[in-house]
The first five atom37 places (N, CA, C, CB, O) and aatype in JSON, in Angstrom:
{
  "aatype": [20, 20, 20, 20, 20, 20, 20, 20, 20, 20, 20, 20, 20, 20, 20, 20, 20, 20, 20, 20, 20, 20, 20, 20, 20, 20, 20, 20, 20, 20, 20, 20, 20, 20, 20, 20, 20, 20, 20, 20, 20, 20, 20, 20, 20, 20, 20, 20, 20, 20, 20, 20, 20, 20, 20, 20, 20, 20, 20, 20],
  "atom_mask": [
    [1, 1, 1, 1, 1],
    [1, 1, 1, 1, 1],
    [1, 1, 1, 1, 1],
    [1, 1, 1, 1, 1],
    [1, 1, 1, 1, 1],
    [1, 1, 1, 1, 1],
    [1, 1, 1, 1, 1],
    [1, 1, 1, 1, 1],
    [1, 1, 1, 1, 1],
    [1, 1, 1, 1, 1],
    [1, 1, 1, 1, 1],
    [1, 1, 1, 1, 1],
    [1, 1, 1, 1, 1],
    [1, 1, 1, 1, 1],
    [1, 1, 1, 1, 1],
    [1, 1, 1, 1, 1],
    [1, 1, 1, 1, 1],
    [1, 1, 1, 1, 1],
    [1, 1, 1, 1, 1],
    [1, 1, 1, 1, 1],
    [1, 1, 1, 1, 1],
    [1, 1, 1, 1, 1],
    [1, 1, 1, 1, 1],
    [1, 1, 1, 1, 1],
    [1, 1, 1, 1, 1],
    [1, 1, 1, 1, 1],
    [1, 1, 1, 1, 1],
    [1, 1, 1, 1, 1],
    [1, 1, 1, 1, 1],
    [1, 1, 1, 1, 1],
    [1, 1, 1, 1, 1],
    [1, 1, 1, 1, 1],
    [1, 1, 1, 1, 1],
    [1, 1, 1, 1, 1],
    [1, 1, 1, 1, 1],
    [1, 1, 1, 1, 1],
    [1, 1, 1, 1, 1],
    [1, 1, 1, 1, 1],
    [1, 1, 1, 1, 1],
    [1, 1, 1, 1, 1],
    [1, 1, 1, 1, 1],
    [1, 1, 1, 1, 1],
    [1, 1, 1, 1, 1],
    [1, 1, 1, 1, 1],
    [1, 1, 1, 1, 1],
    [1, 1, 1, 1, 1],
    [1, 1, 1, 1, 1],
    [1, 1, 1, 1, 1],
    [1, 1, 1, 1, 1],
    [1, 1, 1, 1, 1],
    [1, 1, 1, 1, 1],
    [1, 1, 1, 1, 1],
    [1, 1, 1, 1, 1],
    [1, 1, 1, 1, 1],
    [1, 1, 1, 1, 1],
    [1, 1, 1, 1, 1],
    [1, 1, 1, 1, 1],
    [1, 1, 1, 1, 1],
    [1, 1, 1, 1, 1],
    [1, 1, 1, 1, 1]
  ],
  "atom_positions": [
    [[-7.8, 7.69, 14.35], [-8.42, 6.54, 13.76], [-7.55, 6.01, 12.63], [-9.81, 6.88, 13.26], [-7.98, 5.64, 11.53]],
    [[-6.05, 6.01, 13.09], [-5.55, 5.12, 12.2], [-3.82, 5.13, 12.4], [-6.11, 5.57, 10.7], [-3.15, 6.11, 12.73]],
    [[-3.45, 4.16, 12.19], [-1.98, 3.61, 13.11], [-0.85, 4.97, 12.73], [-1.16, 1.63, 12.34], [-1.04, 5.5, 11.63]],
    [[-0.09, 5.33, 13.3], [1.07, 6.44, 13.57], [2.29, 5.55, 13.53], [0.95, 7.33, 15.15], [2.74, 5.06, 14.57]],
    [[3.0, 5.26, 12.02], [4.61, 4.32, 12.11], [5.58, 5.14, 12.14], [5.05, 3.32, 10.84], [5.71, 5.89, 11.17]],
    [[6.69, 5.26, 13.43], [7.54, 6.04, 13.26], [8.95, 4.9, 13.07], [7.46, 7.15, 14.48], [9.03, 3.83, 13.67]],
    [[9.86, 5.37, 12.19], [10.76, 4.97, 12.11], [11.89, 4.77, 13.25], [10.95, 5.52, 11.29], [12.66, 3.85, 13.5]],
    [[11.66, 6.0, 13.84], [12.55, 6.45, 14.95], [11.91, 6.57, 15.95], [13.22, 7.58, 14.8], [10.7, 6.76, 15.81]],
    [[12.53, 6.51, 17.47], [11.81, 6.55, 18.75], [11.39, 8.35, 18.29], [12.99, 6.1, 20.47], [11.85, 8.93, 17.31]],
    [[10.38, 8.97, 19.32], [9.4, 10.42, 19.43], [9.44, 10.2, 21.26], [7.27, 10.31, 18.42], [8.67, 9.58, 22.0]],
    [[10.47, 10.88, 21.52], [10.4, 11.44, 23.13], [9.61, 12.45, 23.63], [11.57, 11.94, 23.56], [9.37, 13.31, 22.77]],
    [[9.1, 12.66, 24.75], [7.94, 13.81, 25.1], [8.91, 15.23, 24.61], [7.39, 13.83, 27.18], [10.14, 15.35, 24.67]],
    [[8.1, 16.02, 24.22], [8.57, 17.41, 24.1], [9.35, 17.47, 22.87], [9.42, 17.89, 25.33], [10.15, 18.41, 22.8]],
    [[9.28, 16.47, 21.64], [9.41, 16.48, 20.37], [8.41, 16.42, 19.67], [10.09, 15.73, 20.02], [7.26, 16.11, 19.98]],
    [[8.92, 16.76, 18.52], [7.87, 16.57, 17.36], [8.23, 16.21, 16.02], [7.17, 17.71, 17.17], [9.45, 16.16, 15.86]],
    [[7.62, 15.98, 15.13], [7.89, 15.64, 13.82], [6.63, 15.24, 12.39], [8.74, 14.47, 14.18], [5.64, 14.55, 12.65]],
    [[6.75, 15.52, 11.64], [5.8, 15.71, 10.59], [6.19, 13.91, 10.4], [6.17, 17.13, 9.14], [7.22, 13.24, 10.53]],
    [[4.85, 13.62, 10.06], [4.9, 11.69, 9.87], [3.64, 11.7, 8.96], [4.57, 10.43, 11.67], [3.02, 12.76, 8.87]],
    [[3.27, 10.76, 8.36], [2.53, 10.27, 7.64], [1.01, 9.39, 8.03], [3.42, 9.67, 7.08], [1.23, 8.25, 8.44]],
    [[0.09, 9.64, 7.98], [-0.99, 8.72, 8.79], [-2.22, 8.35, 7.65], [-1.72, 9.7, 10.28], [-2.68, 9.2, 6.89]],
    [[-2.66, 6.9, 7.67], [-3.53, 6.69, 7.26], [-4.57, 6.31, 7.95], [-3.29, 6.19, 6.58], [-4.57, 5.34, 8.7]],
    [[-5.47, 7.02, 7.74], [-6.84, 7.08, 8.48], [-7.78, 6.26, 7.78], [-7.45, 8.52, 8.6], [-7.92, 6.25, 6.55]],
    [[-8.22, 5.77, 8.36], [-9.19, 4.43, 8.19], [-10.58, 5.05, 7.15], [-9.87, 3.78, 10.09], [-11.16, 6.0, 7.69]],
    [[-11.01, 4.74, 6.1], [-11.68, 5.34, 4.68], [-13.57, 5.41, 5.22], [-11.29, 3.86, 2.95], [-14.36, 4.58, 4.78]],
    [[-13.94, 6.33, 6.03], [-15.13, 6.11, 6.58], [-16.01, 7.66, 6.26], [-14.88, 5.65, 8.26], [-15.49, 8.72, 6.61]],
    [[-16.97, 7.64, 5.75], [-17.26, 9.2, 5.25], [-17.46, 10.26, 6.41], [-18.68, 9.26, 4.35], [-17.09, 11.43, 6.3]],
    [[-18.2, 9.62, 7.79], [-18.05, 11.13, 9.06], [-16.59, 11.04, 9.15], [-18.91, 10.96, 11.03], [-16.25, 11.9, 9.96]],
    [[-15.43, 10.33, 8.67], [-14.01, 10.72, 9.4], [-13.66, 11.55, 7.8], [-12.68, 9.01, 10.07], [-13.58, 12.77, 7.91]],
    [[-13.53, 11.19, 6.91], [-13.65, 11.64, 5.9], [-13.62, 13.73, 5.93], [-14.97, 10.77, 5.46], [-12.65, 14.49, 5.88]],
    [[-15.08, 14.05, 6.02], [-16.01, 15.19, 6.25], [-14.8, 16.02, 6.89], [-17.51, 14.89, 7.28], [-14.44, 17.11, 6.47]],
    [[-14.23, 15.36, 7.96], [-13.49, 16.1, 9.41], [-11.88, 16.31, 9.1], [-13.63, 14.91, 11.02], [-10.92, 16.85, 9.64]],
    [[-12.17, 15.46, 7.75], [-10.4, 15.72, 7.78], [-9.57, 17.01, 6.87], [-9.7, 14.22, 7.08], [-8.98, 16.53, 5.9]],
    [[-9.39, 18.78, 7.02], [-8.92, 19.52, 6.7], [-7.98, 19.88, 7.12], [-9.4, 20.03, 6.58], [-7.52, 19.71, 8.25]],
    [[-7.53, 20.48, 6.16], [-5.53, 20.97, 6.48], [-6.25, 22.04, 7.22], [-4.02, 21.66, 4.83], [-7.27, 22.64, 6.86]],
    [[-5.26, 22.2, 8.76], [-5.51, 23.25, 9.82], [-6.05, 21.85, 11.05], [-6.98, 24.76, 9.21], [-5.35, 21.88, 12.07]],
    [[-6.84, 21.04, 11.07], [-7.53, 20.24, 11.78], [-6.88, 20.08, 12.74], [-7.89, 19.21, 11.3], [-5.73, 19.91, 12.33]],
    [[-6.9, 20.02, 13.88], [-6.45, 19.0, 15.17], [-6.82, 17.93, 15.86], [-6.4, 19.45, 16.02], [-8.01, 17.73, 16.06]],
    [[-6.11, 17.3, 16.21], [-6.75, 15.84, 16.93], [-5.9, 15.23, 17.94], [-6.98, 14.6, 15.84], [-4.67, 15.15, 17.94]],
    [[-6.77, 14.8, 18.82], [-5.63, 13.97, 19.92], [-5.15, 12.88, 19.31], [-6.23, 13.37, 21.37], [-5.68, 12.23, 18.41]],
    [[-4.01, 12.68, 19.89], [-3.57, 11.08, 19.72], [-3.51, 10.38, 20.83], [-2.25, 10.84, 19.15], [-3.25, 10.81, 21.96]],
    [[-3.77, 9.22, 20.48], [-3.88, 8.7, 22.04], [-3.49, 6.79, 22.09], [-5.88, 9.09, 22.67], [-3.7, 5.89, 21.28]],
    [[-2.9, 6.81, 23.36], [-2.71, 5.16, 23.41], [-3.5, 4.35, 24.58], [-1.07, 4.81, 23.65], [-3.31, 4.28, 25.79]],
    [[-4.58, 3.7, 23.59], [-5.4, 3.44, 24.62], [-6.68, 4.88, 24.91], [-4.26, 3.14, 25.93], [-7.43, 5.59, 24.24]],
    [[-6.45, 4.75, 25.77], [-7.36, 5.96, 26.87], [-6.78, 7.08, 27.12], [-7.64, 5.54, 28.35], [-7.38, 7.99, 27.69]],
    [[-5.39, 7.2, 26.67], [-4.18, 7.71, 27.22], [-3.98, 8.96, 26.27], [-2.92, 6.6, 27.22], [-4.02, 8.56, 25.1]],
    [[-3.8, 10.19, 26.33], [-3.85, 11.48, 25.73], [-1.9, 11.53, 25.35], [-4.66, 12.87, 27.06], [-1.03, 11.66, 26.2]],
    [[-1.7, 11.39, 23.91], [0.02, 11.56, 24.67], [0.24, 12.29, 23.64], [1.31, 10.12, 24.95], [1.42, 12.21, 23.29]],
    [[-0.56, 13.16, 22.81], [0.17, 13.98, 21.66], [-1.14, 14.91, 21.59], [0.7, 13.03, 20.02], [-2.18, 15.13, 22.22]],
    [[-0.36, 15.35, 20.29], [-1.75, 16.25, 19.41], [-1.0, 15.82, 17.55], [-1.76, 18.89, 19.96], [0.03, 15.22, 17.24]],
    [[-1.98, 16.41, 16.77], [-1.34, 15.96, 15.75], [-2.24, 17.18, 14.69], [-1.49, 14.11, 15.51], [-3.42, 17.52, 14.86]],
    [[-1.51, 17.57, 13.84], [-2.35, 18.96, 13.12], [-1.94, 18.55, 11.46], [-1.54, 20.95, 13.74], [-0.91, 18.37, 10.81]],
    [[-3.48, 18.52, 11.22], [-3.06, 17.86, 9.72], [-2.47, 19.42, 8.62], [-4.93, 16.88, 8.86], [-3.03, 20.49, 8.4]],
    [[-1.21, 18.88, 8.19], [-0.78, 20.1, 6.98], [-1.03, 19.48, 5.67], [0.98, 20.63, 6.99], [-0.69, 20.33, 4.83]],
    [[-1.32, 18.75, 5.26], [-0.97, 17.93, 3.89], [-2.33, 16.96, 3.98], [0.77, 16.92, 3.91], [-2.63, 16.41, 5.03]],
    [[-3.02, 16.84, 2.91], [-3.93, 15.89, 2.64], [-3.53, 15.2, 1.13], [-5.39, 16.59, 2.71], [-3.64, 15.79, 0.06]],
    [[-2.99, 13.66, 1.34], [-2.94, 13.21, -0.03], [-4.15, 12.61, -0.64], [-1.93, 12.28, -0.14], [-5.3, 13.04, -0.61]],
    [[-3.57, 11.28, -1.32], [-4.6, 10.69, -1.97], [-4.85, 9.15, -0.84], [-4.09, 10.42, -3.78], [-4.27, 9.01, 0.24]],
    [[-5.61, 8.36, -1.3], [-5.68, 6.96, -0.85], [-4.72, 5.89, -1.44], [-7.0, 6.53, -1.1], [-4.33, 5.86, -2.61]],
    [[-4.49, 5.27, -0.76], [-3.38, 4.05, -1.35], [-4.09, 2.63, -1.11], [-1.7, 4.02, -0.39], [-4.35, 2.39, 0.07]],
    [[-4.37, 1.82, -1.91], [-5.16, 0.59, -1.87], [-4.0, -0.17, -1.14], [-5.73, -0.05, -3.43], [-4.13, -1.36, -0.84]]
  ]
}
């Protein structure tokens, strides 16, 4: 629930620590702990996983 900007192309069977801002909603909020997992997806389309290590602050 919230856009993935990579600088660089991400080919299948890579990975890389990136930055995500998740849209400010309190049930997404609740769910978001370091350890967490979540699909990523385009569309309907399953094409990652993504495991939160780092929780910052909000940026207006």
């Amino acid at each position: 629930m919230g856009p993935i900007r990579l600088e660089d192309p991400l080919y299948p069977g890579e990975s890389r620590k990136v930055n995500v801002a998740f849209i400010d909603v309190k049930e997404l909020r609740e769910k978001l702990i370091v350890g967490q997992e979540w699909r990523i997806q385009e569309g309907g389309h399953i094409v990652g996983k993504g495991i939160i290590t780092n929780i910052g602050t909000l940026i207006d």
